[in-house]
C-alpha positions as CSV (number, residue, x, y, z in Angstrom):
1,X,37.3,18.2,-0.2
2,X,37.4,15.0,-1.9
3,X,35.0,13.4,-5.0
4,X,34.1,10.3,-3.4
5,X,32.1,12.2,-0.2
6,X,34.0,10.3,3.0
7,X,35.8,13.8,3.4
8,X,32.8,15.1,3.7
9,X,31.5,12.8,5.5
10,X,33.9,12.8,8.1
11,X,33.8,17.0,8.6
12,X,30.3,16.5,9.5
13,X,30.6,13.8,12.2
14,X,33.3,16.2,13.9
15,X,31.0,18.5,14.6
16,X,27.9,16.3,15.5
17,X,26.2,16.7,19.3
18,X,23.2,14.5,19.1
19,X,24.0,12.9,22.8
20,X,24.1,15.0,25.1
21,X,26.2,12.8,27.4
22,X,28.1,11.8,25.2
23,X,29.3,15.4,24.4
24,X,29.3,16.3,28.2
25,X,31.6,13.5,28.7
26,X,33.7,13.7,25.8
27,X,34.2,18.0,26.5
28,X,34.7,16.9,30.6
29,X,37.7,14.7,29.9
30,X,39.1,16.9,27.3
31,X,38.9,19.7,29.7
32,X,40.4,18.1,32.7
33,X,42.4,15.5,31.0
34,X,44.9,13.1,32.4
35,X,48.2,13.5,34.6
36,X,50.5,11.8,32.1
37,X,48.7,14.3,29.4
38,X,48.3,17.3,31.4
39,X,50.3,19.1,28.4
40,X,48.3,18.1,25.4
41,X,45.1,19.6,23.9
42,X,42.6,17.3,23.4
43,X,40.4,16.6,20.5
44,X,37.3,16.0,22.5
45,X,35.3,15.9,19.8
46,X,33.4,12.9,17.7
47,X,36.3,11.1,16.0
48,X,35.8,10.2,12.5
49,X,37.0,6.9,10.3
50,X,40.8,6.3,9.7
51,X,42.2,4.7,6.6
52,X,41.7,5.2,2.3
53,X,38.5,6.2,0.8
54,X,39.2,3.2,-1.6
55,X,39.5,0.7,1.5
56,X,38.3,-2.9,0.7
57,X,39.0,-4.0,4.1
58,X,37.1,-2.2,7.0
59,X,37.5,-2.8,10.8
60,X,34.8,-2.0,13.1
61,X,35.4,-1.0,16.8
62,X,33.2,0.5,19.7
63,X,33.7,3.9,20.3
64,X,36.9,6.4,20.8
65,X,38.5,5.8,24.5
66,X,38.7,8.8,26.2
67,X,42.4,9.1,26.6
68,X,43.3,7.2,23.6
69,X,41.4,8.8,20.1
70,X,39.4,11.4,22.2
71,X,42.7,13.1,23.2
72,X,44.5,12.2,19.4
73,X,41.2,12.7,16.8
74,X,42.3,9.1,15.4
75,X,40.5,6.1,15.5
76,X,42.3,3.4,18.1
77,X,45.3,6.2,18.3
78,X,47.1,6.5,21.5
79,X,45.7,3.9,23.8
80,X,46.9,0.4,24.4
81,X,43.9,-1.2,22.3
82,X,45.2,0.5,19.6
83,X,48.6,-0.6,20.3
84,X,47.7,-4.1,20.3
85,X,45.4,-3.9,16.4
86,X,48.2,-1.3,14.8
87,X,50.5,-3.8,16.0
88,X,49.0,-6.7,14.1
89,X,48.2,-4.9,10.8
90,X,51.4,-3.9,10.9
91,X,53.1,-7.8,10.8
92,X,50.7,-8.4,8.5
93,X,51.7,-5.5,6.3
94,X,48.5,-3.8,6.5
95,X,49.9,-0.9,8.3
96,X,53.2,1.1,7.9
97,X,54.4,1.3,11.4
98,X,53.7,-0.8,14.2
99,X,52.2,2.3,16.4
100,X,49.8,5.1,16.6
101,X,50.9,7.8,19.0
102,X,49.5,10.7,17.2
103,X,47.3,11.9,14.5
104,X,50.5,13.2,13.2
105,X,53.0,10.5,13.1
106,X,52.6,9.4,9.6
107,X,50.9,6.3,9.7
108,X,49.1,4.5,6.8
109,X,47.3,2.1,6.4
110,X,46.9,-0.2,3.2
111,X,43.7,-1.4,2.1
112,X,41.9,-0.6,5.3
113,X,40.1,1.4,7.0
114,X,38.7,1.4,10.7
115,X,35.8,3.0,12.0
116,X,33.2,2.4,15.0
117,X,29.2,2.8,15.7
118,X,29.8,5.0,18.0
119,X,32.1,8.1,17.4
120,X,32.2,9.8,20.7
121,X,34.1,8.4,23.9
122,X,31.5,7.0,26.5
123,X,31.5,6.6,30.1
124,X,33.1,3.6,31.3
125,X,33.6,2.7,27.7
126,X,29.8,1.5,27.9
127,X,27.1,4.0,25.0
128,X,23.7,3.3,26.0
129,X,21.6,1.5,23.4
130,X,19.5,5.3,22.0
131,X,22.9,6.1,21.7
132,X,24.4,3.5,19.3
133,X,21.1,3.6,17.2
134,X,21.6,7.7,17.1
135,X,24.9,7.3,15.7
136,X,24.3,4.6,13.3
137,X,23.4,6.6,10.4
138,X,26.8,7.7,10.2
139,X,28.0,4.3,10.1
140,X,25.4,3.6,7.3
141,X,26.6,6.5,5.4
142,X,29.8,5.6,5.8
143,X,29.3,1.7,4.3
144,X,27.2,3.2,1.5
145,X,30.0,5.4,0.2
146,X,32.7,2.5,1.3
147,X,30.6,0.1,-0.8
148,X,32.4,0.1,-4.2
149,X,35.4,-1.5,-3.1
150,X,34.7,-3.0,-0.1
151,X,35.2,-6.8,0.0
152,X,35.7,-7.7,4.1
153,X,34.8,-6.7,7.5
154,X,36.2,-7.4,11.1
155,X,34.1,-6.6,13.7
156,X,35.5,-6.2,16.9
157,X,33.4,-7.1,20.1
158,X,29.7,-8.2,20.8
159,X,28.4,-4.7,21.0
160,X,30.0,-3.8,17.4
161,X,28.5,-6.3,15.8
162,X,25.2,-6.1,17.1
163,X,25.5,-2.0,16.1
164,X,27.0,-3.4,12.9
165,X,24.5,-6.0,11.3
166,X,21.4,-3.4,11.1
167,X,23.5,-0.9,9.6
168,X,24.8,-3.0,7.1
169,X,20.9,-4.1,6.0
170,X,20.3,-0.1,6.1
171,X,23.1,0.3,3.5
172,X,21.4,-2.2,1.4
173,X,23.0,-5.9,1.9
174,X,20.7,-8.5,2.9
175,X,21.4,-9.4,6.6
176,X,20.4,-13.4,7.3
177,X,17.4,-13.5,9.5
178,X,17.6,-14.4,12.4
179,X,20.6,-12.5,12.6
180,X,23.9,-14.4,12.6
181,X,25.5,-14.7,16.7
182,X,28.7,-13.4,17.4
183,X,31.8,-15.3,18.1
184,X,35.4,-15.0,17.5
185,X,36.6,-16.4,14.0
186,X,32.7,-16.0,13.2
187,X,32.3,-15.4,8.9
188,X,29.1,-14.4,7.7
189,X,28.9,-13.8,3.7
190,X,26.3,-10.9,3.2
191,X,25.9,-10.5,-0.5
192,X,30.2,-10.9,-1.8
193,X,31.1,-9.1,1.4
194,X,32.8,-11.6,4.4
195,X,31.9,-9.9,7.8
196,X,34.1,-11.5,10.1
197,X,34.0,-11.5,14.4
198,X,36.6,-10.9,16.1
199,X,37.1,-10.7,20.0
200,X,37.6,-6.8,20.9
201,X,41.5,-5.7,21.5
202,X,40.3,-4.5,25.1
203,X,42.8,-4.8,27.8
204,X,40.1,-6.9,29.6
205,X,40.9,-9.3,26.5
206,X,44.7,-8.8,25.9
207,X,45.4,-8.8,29.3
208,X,44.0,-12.0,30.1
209,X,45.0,-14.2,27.2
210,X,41.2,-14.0,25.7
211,X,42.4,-12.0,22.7
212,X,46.3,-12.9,21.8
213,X,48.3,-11.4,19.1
214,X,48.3,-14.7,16.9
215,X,44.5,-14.8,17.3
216,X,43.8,-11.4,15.8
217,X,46.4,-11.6,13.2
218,X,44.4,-15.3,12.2
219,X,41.0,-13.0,11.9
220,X,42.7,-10.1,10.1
221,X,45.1,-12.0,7.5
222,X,41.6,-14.1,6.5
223,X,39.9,-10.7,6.0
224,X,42.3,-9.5,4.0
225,X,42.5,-12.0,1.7
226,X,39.3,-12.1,1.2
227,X,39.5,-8.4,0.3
228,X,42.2,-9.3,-2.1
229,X,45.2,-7.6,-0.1
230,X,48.4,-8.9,-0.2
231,X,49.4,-9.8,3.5
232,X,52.9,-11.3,4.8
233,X,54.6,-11.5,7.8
234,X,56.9,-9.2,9.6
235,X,58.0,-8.2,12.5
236,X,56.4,-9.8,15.9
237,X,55.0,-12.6,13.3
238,X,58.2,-13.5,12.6
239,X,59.5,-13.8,15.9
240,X,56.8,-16.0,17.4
241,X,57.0,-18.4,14.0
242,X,53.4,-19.0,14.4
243,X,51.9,-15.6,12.3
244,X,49.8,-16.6,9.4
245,X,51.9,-17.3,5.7
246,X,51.7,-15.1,2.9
């Protein structure tokens, strides 16, 4: 078990089953799974944050999807949102491959970490309200032990950022009142910390053009460098000549 208490902390949100249809859900598709996956054991449990206890860059999603981190245990592992974000921290050099297949593949991440307000896959990709405000104490938690070297956030989506601003005021930084609107390219300074919007790597998004791959490295190299990570180009960056400079 580690010193710092994110270890910990993570154990103990594997094993949580406050909603019960969340955990009905979540034990349903693990149980009959997908075709293409018909061979894999599912995780099928709460899926916990992803990246160094030390991180001073965190990303927030929405919740595990159920084929993607509820079948892998990883955040944003094995589904194409994932695809799309590993693929940009990994041009910027935030990332040490440019995919997440497994919870076994070897992938780091540098400087980062990614977590959600919700740690159990929903229906339709949709938790109710009680549910985000039952899960947010984990969240809280989570920012409380993150908040010695945190420096930067990226919140992805509407919903994480409204799940996001009153657990960031439980964990102690002063959120502006009336609470700051979300918007892509958004940056809100809460006490030395940048909390940044970002549109969500959904398919819905990435699909249509809403989201593109320039667009989310532009959000995430700012964000890093307000964290104080090195970032520089590679890969797809350098390809399309139009990723952000070092």
């Amino acid at each position: 078990m580690d010193d710092d208490g994110l270890g910990e902390l993570d154990e103990r949100i594997t094993h949580c089953r406050a909603c019960p249809r969340l955990v009905e859900w979540r034990e349903e598709v693990a149980r009959t799974k997908r075709a293409a996956f018909a061979d894999e054991t599912y995780w099928g449990r709460p899926v916990p944050g992803f990246g160094p206890h030390d991180a001073s860059l965190l990303i927030v999603g929405l919740a595990p999807a159920a084929h993607g981190a509820n079948r892998t245990g990883r955040m944003f592992t094995g589904d194409r949102s994932g695809d799309v974000l590993y693929r940009a921290l990994y041009d910027l050099g935030l990332a040490s491959r440019p995919d997440a297949v497994s919870a076994d593949d070897g992938l780091t991440l540098h400087g980062v970490r990614i977590t959600s307000p919700v740690h159990c896959a929903p229906p339709a990709n949709k938790p109710t309200p009680a549910e985000r405000d039952t899960c947010r104490p984990w969240l809280v938690q989570e920012l409380h032990l993150l908040r010695p070297t945190l420096r930067a956030v990226v919140v992805l989506g509407a919903f994480g950022w409204q799940a996001a601003l009153p657990a960031f005021a439980a964990a102690g930084w002063s959120v502006p009142r009336p609470r700051p609107v979300f918007g892509h390219g958004t940056r809100v300074g809460l006490d030395g910390l940048g909390l940044f919007g970002c549109f969500h790597v959904s398919q819905r998004n990435t699909f249509t053009g809403r989201l593109t791959p320039a667009m989310l490295r532009d959000v995430l190299a700012s964000a890093a460098r307000e964290a104080g990570l090195p970032v520089h180009r590679n890969g797809a960056a350098d390809q399309e000549g139009n990723g952000p400079a070092s």
